[in-house]
C-alpha positions, 0 to 999 in steps of 0.5 A, spaced: 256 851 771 252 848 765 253 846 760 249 844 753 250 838 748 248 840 742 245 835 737 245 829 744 239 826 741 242 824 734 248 821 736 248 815 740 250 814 746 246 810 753 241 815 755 238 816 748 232 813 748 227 812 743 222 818 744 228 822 744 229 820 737 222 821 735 222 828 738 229 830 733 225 828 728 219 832 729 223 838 730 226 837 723 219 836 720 216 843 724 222 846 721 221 844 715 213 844 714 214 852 718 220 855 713 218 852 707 210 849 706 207 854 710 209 860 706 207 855 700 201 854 702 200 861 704 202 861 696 198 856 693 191 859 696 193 865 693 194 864 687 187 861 687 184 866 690 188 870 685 184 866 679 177 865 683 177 873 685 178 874 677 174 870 675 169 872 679 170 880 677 170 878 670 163 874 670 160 881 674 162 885 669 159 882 664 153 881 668 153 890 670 152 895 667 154 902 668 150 908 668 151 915 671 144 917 672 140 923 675 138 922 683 130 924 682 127 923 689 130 919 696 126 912 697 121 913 703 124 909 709 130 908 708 136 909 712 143 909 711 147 903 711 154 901 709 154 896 702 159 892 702 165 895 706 163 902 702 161 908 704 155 910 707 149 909 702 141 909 701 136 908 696 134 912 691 130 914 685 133 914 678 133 916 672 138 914 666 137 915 659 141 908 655 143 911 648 138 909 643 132 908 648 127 912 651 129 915 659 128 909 664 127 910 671 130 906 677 132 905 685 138 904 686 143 904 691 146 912 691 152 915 696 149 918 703 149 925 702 146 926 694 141 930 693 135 930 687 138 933 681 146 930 682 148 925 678 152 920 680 154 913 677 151 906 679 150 899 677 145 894 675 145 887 674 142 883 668 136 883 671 135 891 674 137 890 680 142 896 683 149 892 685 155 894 687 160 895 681 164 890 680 171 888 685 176 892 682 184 890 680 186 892 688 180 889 691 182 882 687 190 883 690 187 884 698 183 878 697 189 874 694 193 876 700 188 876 705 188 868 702 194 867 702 196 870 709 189 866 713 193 859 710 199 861 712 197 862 719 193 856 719 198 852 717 202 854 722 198 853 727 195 846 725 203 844 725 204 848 731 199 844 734 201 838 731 208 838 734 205 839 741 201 834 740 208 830 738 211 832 743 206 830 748 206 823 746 213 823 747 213 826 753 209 821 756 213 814 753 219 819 757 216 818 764 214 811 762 220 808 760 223 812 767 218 809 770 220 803 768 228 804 769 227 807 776 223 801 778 229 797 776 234 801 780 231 803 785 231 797 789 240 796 789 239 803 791 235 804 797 237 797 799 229 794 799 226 789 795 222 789 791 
């Protein structure tokens, strides 16, 4: 039969020893640091990441523009690739016309499939490079909640880690003081000296 005192290494009583109390503490310490600072952290790196990512958005917005523009000719060479996490695209030739100025003609990045004569829509950048359209409202909130999900994991593991590393410690003052006691035992019981 066995059976279990809840709450030993608080009270105080003989066989409490000084790594007993220590380890108490630092359970109470995982416990709080795991149900209301990782979540919190997981929070804070979120709503910066929330703030960075706008930002962010924002400064490529005013540096893009839109353009639909006719797909003239496929680039010779090139292959299918996936740009940015999106759909399969290659490069090609096209030709847009901004209003109040003369047809331009470009190479830009077009979905894989388009053929000459599509129109399709396409981004460039301040200098007339083609880039990808700038992270839309769902893509900002992903990556706020892909922040805010790795901090919280990582402060569960360093604190995870933490304790065990506690625990550890203490585990090794437990067996040294056992060692010592059982050093001054063990004599009156075994009948030997020492």
């Amino acid at each position: 039969m066995r059976t279990r005192v809840r709450g030993w290494r608080w009270r105080r009583n003989p066989l409490r020893r000084r790594s007993d109390v220590v380890e108490a503490w630092t359970v109470l310490a995982v416990a709080v640091l795991l149900f209301l600072g990782a979540p919190l952290a997981g929070a804070l790196a979120g709503w910066w990441a929330h703030g960075e990512a706008r930002q962010t958005a924002a400064a490529q917005r005013e540096d893009r523009r839109h353009v639909r523009a006719e797909v003239v000719g496929r680039t010779p060479d090139t292959l299918p690739t996936v740009h940015g996490g999106r759909e399969y695209s290659y490069r090609a030739t096209v030709r847009w016309t901004e209003p109040g100025e003369d047809p331009r003609t470009g190479t830009a990045r077009v979905p894989a499939g388009t053929r000459p004569g599509e129109t399709v829509d396409v981004w460039f950048d301040g200098r007339g490079r083609s880039v990808p359209p700038p992270a839309s409202a769902a893509t900002i909130w992903q990556h706020s909640l892909t922040m805010g999900i790795c901090a919280t994991a990582g402060t569960v593991g360093v604190v995870l880690v933490g304790h065990a590393a506690v625990r550890r410690v203490a585990d090794r003052h437990r067996m040294a003081e056992w060692e010592r006691a059982w050093a001054r035992t063990e004599p009156e019981w075994t009948r030997r000296r020492a």
